[in-house]
NULUMGU-538714 format. One record per residue: residue in one letter; residue number from 1; x, y negated, z of N, C-alpha, C in turn. Coordinates in steps of 0.001 Angstrom, whole numbers, plus 500000, padded with zeros to 6 digits. Each point is the difference from the previous one (the first is absolute). Layout:
N
REC kekol balo    n_X    n_Y    n_Z   ca_X   ca_Y   ca_Z    c_X    c_Y    c_Z
REC     A  NUM      X      Y      Z      X      Y      Z      X      Y      Z
...
END
This chain:
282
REC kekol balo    n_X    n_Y    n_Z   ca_X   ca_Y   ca_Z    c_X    c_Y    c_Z
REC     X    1 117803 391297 975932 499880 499334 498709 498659 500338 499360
REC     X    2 499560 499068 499495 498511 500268 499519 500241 499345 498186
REC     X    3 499812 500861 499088 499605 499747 498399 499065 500348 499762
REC     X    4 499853 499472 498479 498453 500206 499104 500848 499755 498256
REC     X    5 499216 500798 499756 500154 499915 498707 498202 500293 499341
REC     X    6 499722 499109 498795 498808 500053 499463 500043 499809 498378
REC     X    7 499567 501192 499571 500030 499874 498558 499033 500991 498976
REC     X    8 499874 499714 499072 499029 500741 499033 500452 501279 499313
REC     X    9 499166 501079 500718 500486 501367 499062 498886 500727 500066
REC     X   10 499819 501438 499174 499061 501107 500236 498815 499343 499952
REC     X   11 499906 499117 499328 498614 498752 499493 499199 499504 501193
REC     X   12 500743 499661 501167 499665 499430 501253 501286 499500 500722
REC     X   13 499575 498968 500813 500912 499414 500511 500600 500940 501197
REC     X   14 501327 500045 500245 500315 500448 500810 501079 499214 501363
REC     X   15 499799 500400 501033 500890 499196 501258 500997 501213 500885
REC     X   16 500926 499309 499837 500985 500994 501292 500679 498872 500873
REC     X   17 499559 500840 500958 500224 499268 501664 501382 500715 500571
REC     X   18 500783 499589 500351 500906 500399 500957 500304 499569 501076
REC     X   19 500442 500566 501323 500009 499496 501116 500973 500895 500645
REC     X   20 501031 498919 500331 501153 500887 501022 501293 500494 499223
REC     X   21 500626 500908 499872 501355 500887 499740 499404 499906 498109
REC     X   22 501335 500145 499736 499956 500596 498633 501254 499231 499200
REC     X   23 500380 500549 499247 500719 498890 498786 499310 499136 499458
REC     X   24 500856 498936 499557 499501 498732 499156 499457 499953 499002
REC     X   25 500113 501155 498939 499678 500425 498848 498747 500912 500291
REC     X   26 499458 500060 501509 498950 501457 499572 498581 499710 499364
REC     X   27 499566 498672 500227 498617 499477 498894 500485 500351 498520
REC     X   28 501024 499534 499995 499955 500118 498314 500699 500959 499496
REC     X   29 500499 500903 500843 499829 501439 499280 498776 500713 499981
REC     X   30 499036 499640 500967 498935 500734 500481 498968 499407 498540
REC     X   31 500154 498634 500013 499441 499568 498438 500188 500757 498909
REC     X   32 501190 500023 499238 500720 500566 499564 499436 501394 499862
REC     X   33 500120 500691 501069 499093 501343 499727 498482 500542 499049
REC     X   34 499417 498684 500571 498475 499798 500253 499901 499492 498324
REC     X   35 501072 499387 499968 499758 499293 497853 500388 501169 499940
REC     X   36 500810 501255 499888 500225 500585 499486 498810 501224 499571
REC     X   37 499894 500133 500826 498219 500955 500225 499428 499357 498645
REC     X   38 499985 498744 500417 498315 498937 499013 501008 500609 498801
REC     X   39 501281 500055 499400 500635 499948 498513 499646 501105 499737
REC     X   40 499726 501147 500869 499886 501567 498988 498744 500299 500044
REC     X   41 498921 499560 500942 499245 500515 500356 498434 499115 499369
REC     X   42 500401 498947 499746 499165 499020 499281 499449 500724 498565
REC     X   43 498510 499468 499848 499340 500386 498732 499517 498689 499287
REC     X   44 500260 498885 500798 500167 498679 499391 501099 499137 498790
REC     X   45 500863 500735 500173 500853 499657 498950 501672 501343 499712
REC     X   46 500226 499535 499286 500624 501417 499516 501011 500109 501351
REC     X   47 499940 501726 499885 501137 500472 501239 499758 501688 499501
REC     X   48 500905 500856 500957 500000 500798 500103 498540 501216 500258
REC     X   49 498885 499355 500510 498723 501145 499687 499652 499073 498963
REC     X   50 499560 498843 499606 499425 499934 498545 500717 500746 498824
REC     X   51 501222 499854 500034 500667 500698 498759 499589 502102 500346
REC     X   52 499958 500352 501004 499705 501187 500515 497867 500094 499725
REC     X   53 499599 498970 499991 498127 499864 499679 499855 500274 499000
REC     X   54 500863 499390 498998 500129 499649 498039 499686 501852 499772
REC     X   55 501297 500421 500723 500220 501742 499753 498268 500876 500532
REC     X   56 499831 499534 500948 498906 500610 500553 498775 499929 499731
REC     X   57 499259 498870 499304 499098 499574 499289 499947 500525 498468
REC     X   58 501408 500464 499584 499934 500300 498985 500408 501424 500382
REC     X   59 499422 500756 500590 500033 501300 500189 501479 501198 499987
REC     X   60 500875 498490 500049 501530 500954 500191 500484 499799 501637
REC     X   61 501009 501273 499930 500735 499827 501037 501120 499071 499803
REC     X   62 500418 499938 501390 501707 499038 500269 500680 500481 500862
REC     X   63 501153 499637 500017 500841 500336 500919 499989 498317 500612
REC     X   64 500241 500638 501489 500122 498752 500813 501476 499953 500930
REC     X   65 500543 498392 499182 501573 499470 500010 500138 499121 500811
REC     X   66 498767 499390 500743 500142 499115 500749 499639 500245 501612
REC     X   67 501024 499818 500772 500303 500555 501772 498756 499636 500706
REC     X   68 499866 498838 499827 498593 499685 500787 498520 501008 499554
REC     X   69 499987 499820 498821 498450 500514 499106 500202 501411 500575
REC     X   70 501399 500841 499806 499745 501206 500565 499985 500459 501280
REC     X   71 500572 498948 501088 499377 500077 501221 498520 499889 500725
REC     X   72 499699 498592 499227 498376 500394 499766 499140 501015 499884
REC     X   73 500346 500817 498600 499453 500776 499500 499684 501216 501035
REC     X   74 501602 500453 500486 499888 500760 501184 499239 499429 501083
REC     X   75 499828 499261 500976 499133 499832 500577 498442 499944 499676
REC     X   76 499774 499512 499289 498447 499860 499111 499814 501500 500074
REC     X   77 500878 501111 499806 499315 501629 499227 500265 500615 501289
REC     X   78 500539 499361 501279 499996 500192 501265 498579 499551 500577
REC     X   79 499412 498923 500233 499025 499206 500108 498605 500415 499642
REC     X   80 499951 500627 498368 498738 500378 499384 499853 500660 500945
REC     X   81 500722 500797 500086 499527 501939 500631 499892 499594 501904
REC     X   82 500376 498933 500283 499724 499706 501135 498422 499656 500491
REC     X   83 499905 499118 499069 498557 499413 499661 499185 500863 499598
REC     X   84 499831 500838 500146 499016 500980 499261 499878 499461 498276
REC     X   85 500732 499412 499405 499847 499604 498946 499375 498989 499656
REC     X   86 499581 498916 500895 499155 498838 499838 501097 498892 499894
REC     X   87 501167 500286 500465 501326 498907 499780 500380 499941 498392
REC     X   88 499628 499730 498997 500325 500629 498756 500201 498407 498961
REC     X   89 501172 499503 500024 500711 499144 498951 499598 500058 498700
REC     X   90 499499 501218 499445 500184 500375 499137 497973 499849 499313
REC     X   91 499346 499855 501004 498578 499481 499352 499843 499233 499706
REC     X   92 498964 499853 498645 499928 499398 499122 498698 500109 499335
REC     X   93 499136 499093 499883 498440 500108 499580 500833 500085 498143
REC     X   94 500843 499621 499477 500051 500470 498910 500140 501255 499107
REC     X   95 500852 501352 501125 500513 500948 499499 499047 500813 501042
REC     X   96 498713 499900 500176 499123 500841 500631 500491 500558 501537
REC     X   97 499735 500946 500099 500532 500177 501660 501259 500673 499880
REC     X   98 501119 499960 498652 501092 500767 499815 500531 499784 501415
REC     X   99 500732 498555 500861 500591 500009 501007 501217 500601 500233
REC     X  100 500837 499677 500900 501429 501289 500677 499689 501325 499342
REC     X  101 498873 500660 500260 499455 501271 499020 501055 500196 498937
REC     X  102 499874 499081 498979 500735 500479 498502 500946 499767 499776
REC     X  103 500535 499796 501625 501647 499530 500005 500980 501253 500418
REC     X  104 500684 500260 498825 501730 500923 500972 500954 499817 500225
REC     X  105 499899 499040 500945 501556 499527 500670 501020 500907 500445
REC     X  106 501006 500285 499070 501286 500798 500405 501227 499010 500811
REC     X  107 499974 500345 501213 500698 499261 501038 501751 500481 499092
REC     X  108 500545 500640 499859 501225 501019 499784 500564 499586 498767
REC     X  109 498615 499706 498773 500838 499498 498809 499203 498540 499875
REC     X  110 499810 499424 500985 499691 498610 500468 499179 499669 498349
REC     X  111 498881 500443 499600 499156 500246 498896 498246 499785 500471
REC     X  112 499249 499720 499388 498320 500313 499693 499847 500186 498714
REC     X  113 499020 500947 500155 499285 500390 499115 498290 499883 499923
REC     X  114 499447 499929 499455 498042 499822 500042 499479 500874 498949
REC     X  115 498821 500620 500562 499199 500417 499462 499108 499721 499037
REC     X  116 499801 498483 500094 499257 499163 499994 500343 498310 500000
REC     X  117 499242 498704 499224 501063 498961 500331 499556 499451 501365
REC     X  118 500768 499632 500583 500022 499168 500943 500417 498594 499979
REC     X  119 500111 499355 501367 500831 498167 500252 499947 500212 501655
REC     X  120 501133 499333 500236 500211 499740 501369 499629 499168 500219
REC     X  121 499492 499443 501564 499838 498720 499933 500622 500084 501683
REC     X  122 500575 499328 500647 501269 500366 501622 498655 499260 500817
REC     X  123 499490 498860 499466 499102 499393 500860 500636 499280 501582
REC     X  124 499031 500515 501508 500929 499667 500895 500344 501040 500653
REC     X  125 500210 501139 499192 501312 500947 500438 501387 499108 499915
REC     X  126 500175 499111 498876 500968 499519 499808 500949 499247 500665
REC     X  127 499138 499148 501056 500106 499013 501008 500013 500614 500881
REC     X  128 499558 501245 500284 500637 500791 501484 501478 500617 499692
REC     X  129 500227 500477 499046 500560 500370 499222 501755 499055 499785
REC     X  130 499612 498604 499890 500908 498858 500140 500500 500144 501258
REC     X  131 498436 499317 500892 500485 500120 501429 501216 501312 500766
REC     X  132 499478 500994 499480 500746 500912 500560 501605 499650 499734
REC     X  133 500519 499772 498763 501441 499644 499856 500702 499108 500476
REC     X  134 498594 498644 500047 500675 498804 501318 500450 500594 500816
REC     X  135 499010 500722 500897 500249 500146 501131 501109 501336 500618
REC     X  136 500546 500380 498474 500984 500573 500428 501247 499264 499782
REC     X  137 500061 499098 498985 501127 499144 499811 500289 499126 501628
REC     X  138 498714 499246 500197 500336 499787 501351 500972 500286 501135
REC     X  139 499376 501426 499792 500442 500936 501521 501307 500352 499375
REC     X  140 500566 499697 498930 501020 500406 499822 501289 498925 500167
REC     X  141 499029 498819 499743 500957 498432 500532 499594 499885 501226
REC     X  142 499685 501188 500995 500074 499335 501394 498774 499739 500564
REC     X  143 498997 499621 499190 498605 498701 500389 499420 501621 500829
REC     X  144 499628 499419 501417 499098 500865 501189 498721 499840 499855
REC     X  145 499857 498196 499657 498147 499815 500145 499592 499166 498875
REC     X  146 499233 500213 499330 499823 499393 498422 498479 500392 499634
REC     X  147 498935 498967 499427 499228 499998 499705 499141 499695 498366
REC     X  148 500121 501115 499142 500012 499969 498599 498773 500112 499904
REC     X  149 499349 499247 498297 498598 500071 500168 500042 499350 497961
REC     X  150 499107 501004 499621 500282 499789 498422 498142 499665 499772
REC     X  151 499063 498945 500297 498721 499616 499774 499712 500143 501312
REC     X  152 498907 499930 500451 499563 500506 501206 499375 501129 500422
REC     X  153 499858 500714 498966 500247 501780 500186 500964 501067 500031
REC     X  154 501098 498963 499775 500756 501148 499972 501267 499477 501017
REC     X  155 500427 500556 501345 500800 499609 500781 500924 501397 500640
REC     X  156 501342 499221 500416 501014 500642 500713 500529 499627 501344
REC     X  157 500263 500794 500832 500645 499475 500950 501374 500314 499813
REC     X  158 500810 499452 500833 501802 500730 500312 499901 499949 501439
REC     X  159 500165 501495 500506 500358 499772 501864 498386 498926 500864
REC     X  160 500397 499572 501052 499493 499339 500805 499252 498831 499195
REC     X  161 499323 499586 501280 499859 498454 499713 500763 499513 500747
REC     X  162 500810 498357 499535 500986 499553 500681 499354 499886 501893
REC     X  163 498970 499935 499954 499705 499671 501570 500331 501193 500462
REC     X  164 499751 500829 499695 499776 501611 500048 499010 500822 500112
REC     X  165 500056 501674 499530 498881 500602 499926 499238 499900 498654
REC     X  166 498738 500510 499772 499365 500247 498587 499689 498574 499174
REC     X  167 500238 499901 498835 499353 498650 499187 498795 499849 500196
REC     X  168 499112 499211 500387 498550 499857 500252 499409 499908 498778
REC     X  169 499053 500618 499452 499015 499164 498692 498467 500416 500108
REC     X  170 499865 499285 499526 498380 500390 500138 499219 499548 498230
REC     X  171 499535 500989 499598 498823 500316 498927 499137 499525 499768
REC     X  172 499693 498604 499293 499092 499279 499780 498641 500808 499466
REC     X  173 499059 499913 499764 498719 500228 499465 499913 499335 498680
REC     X  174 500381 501303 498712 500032 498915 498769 498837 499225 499605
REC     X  175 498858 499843 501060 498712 499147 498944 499837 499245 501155
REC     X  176 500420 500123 501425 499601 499061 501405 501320 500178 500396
REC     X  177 501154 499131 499253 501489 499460 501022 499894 499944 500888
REC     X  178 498763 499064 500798 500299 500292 502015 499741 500969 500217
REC     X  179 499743 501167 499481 499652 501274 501014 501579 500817 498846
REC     X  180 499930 500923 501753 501292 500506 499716 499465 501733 500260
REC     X  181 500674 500724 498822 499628 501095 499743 500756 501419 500999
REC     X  182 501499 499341 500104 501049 500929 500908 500842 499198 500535
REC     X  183 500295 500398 501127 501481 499232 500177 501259 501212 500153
REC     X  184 500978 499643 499685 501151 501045 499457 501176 499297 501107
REC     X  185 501012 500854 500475 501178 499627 500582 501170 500691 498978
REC     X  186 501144 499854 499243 500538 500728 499377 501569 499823 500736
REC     X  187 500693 500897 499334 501392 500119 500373 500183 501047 499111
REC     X  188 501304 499179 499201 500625 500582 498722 499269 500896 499163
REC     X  189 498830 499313 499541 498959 500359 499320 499288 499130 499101
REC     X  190 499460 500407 498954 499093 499214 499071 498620 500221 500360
REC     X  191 499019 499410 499433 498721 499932 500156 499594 499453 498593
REC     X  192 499133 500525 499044 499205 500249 498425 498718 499487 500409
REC     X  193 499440 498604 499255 498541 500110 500210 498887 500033 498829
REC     X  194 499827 500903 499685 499192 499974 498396 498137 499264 500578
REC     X  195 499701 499484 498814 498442 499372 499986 499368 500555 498642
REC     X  196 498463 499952 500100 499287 500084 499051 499543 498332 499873
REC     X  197 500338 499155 501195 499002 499110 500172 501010 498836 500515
REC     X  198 499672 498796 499708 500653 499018 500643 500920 499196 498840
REC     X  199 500588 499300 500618 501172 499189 499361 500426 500781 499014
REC     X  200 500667 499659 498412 500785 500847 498658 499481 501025 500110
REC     X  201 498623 500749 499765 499485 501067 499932 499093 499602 498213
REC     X  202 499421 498586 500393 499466 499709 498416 501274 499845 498950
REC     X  203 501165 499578 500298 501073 499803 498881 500100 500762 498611
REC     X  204 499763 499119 499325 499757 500709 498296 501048 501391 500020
REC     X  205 501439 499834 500422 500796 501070 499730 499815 500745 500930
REC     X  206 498792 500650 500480 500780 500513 502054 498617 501441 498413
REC     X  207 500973 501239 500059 499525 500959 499976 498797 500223 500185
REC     X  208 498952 501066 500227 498923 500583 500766 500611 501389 500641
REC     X  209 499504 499959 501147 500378 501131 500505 499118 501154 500090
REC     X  210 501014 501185 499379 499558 501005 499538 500155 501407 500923
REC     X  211 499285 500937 500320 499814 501255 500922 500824 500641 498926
REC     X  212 501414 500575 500249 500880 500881 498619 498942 501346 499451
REC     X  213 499546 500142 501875 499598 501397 499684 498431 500771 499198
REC     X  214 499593 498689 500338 498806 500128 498692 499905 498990 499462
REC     X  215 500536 499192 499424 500217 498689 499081 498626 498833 500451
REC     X  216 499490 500069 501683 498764 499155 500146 500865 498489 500098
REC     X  217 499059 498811 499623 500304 499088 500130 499666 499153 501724
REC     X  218 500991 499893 500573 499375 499561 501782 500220 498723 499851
REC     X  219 498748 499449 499881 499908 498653 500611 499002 499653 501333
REC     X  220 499936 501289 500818 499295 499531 501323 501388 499231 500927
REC     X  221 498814 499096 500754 500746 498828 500358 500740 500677 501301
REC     X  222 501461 500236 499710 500973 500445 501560 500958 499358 499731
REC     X  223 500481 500365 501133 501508 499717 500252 500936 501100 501158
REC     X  224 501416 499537 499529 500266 501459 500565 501554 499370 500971
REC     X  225 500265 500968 500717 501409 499570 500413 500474 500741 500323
REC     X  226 501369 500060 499613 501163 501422 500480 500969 499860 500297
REC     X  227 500512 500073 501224 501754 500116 500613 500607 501167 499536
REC     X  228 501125 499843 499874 501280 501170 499944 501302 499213 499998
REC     X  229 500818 501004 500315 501582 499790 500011 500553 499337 498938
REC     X  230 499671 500087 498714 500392 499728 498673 498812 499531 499533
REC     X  231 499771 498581 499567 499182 498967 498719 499661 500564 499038
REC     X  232 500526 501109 499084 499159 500325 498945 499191 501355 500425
REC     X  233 500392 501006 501264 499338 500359 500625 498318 499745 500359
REC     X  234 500069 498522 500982 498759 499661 500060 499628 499177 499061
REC     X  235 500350 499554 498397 499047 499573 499152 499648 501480 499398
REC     X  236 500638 500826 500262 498980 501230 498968 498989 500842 500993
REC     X  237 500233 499721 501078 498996 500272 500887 498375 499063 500306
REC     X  238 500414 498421 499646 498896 499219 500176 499491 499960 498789
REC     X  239 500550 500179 499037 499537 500300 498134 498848 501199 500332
REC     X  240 501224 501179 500785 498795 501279 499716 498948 500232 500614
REC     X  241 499815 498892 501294 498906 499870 500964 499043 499374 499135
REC     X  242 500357 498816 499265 498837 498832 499306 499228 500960 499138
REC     X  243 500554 501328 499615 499379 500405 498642 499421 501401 500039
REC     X  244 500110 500714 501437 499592 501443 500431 499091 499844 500320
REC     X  245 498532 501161 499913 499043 500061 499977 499803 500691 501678
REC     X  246 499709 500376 500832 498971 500163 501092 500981 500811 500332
REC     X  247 499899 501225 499795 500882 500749 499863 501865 499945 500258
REC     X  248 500016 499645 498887 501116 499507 499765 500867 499353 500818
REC     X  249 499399 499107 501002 500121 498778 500494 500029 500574 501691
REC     X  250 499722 500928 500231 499914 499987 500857 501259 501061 500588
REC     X  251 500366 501106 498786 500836 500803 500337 501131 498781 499737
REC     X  252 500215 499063 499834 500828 499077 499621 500948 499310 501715
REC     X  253 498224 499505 500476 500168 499403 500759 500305 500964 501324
REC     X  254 499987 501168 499692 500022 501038 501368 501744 500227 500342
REC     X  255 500470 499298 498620 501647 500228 499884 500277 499275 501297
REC     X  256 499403 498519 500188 500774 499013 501554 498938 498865 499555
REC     X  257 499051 500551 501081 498743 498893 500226 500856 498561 500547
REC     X  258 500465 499886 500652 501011 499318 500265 500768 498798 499084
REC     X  259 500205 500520 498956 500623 499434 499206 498986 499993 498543
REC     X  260 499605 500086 500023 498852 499998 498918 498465 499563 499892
REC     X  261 499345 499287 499340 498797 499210 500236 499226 499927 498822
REC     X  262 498797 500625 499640 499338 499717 499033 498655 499207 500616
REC     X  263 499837 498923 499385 498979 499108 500514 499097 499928 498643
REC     X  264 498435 500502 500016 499020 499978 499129 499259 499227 500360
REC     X  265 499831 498813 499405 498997 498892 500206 498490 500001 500130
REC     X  266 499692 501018 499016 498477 500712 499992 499581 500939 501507
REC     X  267 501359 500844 500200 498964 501664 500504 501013 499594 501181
REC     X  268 500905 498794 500378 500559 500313 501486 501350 500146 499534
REC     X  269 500676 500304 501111 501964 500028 499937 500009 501390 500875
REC     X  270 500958 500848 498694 500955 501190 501060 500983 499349 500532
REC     X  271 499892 499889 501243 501417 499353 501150 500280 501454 500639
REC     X  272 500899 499976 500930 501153 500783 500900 498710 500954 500979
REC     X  273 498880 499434 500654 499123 500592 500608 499338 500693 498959
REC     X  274 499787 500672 500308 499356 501617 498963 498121 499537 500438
REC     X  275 499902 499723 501113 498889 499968 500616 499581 498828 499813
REC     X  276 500643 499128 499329 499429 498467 499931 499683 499633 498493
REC     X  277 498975 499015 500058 499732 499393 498425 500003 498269 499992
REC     X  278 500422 499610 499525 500321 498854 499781 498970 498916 498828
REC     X  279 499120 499277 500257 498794 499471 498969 500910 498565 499543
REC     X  280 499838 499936 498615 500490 498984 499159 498989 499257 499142
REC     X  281 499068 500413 499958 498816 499378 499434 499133 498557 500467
REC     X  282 499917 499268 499240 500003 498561 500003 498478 500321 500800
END
């Protein structure tokens, strides 16, 4: 059996593919999930972190009542410290380089507190973040091979590909579409692709992206890509690649050359060969 379902959430269109075993109902629970994410996690219209921003901007704490926001939360204060701190929700060219920093998330009395004001903003942690709950609702109605995808950066697999073996994709070049940057095989895995450059990078609302750890503004032209097991996994990994400095970036990438890709348009691409450089320059 082969479905699709296509609809608007997490301020991009999103598609789920199914193919083979599963219940009748598993797209639209897997939907279902995925709106649910966009209702708490949205800074577009009221939900559960805007009413939690109001508190934080205005320099109070909250307690946090809502299941999703505090699952988040836990992962995100999992994530920072993964990232060397360049994964950080919590930057903001308005409140200086406060960041995760002036945050005290008490897991126990499900509470924050700040030092300082802050605002969240989930970004596309959020959409890995979604993905991840599809794709457990899925596996829980049965579905073996399923292909989720919330914009075209942000994607899931379930299991196989129906032919069998890894999902094929390959990494466009955000400023030269025919040239292809990686090609990826996945299995029951997501793949995050952050840009400085290319397609919705000019969009009036699209942030600037900010280094947490010294508040620099990066607009050198990259792009980045990151596999892992779990979607919000590799968006806080391709976030913290786009925005780490030399350094940074490299103890990053030493985690699984493999699965990780920072491509600098100016000075060359760190790929998987240690010994190789890669020229991007027009």
């Amino acid at each position: 059996m082969t479905d699709v379902v296509r609809f608007a959430s997490m301020g991009t269109r999103v598609e789920l593919h199914r193919f083979g075993a599963g219940d009748d109902d598993a797209l639209t629970a897997a939907q279902r999930a995925i709106e649910a994410v966009d209702d708490a996690l949205t800074i577009h219209r009221p939900s559960a972190t805007t009413a939690l921003n109001e508190r934080l901007i205005a320099g109070q704490g909250a307690a946090i009542d809502d299941a999703l926001l505090f699952e988040a939360l836990v992962t995100i204060e999992e994530l920072h410290a993964s990232t060397l701190g360049l994964f950080d929700p919590a930057a903001d060219r308005r409140f200086a380089s406060a960041g995760w920093s002036a945050i005290a998330f008490d897991r126990g009395a499900a509470r924050i507190e700040i030092s300082q004001p802050v605002a969240l903003d989930f970004g596309g942690f959020g959409k890995g973040f979604a993905l991840d709950r599809a794709c457990a609702v899925l596996r829980e109605k049965g579905v073996v091979s399923a292909c989720l995808s919330a914009g075209e950066s942000s994607i899931a697999v379930v299991g196989e590909h129906p032919l069998g073996g890894g999902w094929p994709f390959a990494i466009a070049h955000p400023l030269r579409p025919d040239e292809i940057l990686v090609e990826l095989e996945l299995t029951d895995e997501s793949v995050s692709i952050s840009s400085t450059v290319g397609a919705g990078t000019n969009a009036p609302e699209r942030a600037a992206m900010i280094r947490p750890t010294d508040a620099t503004i990066v607009s050198a032209p990259r792009c980045t890509v990151a596999v892992d097991r779990l979607g919000a996994h590799a968006e806080a990994m391709s976030t913290a690649l786009l925005v780490a400095d030399e350094d940074q970036a490299e103890r990053l990438l030493n985690g699984d050359r493999t699965r990780r890709f920072l491509f600098d348009f100016l000075r060359g691409a760190a790929i998987p060969d240690q010994s190789a450089r890669m020229s991007f320059n027009d």
